[in-house]
Biotite code that builds the C-alpha atoms (Angstrom):
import biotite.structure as struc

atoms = struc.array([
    struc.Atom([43.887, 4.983, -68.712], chain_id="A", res_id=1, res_name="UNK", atom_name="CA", element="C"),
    struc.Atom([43.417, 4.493, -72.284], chain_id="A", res_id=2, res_name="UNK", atom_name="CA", element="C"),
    struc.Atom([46.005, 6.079, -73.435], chain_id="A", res_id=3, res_name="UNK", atom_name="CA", element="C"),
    struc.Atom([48.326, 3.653, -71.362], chain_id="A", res_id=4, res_name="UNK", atom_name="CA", element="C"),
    struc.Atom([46.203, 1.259, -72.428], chain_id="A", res_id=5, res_name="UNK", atom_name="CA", element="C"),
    struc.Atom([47.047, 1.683, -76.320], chain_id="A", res_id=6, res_name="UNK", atom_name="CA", element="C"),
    struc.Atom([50.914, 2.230, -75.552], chain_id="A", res_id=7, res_name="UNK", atom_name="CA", element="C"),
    struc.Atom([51.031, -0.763, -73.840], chain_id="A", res_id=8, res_name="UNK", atom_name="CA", element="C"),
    struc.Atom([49.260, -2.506, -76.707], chain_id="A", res_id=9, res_name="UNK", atom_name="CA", element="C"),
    struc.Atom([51.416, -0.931, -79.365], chain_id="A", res_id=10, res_name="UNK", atom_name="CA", element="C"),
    struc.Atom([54.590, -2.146, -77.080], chain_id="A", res_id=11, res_name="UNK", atom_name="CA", element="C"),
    struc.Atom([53.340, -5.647, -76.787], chain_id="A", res_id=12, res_name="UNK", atom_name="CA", element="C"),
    struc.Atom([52.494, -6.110, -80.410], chain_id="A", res_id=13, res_name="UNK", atom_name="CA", element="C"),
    struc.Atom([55.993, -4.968, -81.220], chain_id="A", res_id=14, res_name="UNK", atom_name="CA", element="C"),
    struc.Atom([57.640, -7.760, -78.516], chain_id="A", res_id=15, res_name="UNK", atom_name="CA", element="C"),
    struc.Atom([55.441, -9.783, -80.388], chain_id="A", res_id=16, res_name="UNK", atom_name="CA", element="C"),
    struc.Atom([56.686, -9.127, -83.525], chain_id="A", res_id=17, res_name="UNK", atom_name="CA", element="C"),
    struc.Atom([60.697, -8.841, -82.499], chain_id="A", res_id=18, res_name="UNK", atom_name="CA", element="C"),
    struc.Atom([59.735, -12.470, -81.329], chain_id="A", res_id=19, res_name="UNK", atom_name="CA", element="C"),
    struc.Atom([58.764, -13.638, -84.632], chain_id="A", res_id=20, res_name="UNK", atom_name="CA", element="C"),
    struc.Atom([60.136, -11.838, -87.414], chain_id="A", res_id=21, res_name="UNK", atom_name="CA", element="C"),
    struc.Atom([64.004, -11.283, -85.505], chain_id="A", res_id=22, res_name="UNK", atom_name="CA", element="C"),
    struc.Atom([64.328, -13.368, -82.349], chain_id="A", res_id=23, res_name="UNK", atom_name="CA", element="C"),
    struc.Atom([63.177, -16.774, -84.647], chain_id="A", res_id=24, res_name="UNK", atom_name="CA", element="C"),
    struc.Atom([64.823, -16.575, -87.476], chain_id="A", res_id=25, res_name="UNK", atom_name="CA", element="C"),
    struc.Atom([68.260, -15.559, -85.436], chain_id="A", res_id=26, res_name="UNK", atom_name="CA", element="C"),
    struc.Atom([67.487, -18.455, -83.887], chain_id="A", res_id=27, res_name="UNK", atom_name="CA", element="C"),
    struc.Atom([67.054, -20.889, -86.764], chain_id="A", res_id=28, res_name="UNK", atom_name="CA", element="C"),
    struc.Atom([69.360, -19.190, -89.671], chain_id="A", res_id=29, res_name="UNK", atom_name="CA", element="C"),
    struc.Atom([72.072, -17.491, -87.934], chain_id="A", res_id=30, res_name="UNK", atom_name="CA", element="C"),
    struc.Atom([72.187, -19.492, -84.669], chain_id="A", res_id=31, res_name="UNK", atom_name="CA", element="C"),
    struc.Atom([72.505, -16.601, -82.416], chain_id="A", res_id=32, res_name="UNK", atom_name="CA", element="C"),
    struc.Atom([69.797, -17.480, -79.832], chain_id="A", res_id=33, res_name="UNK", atom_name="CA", element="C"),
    struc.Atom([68.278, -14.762, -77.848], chain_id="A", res_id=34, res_name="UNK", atom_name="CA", element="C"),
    struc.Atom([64.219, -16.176, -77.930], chain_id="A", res_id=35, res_name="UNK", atom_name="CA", element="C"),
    struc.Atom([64.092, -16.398, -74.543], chain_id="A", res_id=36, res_name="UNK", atom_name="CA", element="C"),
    struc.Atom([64.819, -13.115, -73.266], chain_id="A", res_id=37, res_name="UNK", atom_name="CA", element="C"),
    struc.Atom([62.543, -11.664, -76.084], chain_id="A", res_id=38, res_name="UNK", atom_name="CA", element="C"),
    struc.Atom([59.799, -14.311, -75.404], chain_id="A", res_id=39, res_name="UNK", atom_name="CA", element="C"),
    struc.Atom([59.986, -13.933, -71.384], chain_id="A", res_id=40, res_name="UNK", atom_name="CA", element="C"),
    struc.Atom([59.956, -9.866, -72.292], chain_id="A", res_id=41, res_name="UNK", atom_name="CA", element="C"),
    struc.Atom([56.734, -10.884, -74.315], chain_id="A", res_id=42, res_name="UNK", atom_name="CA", element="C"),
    struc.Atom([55.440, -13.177, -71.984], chain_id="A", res_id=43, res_name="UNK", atom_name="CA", element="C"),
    struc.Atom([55.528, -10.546, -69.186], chain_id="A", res_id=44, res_name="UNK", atom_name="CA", element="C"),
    struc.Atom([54.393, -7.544, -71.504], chain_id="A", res_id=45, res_name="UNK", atom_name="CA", element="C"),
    struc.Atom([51.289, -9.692, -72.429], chain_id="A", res_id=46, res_name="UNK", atom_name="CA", element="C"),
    struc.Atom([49.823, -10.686, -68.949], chain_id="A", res_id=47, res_name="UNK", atom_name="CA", element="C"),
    struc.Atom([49.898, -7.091, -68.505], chain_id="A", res_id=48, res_name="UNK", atom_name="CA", element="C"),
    struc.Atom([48.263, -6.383, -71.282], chain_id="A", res_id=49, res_name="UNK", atom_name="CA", element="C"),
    struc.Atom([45.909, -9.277, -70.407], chain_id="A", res_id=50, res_name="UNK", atom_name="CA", element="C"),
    struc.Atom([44.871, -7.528, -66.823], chain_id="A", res_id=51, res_name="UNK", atom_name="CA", element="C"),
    struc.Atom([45.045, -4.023, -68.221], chain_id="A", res_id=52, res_name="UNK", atom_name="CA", element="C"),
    struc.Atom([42.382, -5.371, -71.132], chain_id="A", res_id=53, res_name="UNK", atom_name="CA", element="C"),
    struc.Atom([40.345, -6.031, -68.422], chain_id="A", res_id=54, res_name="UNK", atom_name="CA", element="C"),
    struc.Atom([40.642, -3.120, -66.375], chain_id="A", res_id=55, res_name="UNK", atom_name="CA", element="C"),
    struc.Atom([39.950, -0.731, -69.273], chain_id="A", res_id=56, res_name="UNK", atom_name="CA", element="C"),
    struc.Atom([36.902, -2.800, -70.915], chain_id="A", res_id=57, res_name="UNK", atom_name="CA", element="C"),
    struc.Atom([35.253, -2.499, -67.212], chain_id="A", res_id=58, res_name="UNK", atom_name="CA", element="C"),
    struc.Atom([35.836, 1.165, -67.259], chain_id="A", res_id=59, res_name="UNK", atom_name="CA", element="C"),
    struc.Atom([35.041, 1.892, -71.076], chain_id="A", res_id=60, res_name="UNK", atom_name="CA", element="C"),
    struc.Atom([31.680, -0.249, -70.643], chain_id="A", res_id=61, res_name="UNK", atom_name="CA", element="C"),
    struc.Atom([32.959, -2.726, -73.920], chain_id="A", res_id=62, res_name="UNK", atom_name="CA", element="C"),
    struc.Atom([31.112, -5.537, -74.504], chain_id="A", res_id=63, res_name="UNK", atom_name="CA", element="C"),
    struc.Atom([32.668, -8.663, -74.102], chain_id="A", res_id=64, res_name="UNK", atom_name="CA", element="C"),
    struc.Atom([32.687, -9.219, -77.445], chain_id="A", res_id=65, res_name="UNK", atom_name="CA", element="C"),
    struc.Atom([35.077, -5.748, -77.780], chain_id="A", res_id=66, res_name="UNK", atom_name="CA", element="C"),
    struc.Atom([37.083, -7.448, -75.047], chain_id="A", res_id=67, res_name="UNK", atom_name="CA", element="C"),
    struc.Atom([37.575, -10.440, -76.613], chain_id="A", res_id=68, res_name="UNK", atom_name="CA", element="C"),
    struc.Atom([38.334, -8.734, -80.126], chain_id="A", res_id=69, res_name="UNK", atom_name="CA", element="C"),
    struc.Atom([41.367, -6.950, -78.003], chain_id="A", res_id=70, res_name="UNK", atom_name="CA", element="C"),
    struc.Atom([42.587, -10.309, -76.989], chain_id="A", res_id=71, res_name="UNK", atom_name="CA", element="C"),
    struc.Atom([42.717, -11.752, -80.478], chain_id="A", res_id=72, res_name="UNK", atom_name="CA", element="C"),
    struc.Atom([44.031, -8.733, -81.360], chain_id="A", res_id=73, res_name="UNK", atom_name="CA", element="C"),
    struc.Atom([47.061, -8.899, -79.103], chain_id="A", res_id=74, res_name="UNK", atom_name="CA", element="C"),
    struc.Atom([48.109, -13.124, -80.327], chain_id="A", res_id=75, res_name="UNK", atom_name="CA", element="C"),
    struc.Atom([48.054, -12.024, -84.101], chain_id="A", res_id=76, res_name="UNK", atom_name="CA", element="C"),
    struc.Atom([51.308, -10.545, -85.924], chain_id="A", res_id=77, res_name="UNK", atom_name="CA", element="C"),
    struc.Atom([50.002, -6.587, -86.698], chain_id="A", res_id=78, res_name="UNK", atom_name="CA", element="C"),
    struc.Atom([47.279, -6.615, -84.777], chain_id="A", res_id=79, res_name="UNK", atom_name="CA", element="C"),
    struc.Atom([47.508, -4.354, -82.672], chain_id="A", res_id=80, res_name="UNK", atom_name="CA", element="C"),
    struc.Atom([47.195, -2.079, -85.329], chain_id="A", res_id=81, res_name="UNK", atom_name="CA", element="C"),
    struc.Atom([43.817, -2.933, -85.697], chain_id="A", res_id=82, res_name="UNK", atom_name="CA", element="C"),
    struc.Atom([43.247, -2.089, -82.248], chain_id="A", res_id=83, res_name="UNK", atom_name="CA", element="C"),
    struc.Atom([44.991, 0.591, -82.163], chain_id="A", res_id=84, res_name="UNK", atom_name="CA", element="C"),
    struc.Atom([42.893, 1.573, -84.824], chain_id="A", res_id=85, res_name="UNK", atom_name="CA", element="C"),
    struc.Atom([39.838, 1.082, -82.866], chain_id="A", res_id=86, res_name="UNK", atom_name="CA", element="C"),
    struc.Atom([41.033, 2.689, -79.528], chain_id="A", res_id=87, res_name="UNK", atom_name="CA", element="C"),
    struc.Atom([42.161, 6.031, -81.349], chain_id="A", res_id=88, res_name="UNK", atom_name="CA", element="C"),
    struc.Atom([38.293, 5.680, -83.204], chain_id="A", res_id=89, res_name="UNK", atom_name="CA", element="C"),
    struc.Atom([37.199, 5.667, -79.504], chain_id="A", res_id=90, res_name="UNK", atom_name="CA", element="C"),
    struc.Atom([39.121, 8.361, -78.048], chain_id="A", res_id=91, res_name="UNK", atom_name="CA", element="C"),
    struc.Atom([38.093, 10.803, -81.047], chain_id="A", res_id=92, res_name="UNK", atom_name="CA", element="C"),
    struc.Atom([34.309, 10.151, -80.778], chain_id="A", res_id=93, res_name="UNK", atom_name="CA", element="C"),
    struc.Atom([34.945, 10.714, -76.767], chain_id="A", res_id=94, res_name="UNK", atom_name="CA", element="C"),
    struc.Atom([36.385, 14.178, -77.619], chain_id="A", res_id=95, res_name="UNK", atom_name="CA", element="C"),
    struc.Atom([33.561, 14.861, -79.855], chain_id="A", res_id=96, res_name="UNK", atom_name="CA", element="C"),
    struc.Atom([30.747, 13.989, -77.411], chain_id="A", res_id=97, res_name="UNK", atom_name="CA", element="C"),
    struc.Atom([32.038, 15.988, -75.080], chain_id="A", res_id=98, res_name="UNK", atom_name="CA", element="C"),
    struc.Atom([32.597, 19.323, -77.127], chain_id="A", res_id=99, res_name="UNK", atom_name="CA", element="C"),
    struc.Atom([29.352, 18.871, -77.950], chain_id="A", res_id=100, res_name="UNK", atom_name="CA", element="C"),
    struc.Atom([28.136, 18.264, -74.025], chain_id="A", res_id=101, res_name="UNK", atom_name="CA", element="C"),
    struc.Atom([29.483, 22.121, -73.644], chain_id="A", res_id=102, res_name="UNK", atom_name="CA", element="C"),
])
């Protein structure tokens, strides 16, 4: 599940950031709107990120304070690099306690 859970983060952040840095200015400079397909795409993408957060902090025993870290995480531009970061940190020290369980 956290593997999911890290695509869907790396897909949000990038609605996130087709929002701001094309979607906007398109908007503002060019005139061509299409914000509100790319924000309802974003909008959508990030409650599920939102419940999914929740689902995998539960089942990786985070601290709230880890959970909450995801969430600002997921309203900041590049962010999810950061936790993306993190989750991949997680994974590897997973795979290493368990080689050395065997």
């Amino acid at each position: 599940m956290l593997n999911s859970f890290r695509l869907l983060s790396l897909i949000e952040g990038l609605s996130l950031i087709t929002l701001l840095f094309v979607a906007m200015p398109a908007r503002y400079q060019f005139g061509v709107d299409f914000v509100w397909p790319v924000g309802m795409a974003h909008g959508v993408l990030w409650l599920a990120f939102v419940i999914m957060s929740l689902l995998v902090s539960h089942l990786q025993r985070w601290s709230v304070g880890a959970w909450l870290l995801a969430l600002l995480c997921s309203v900041l531009p590049f962010g999810f690099l950061l936790l993306d970061a993190r989750i991949r940190r997680e994974q590897a020290g997973g795979a290493a306690q368990a080689v050395d369980a065997s």
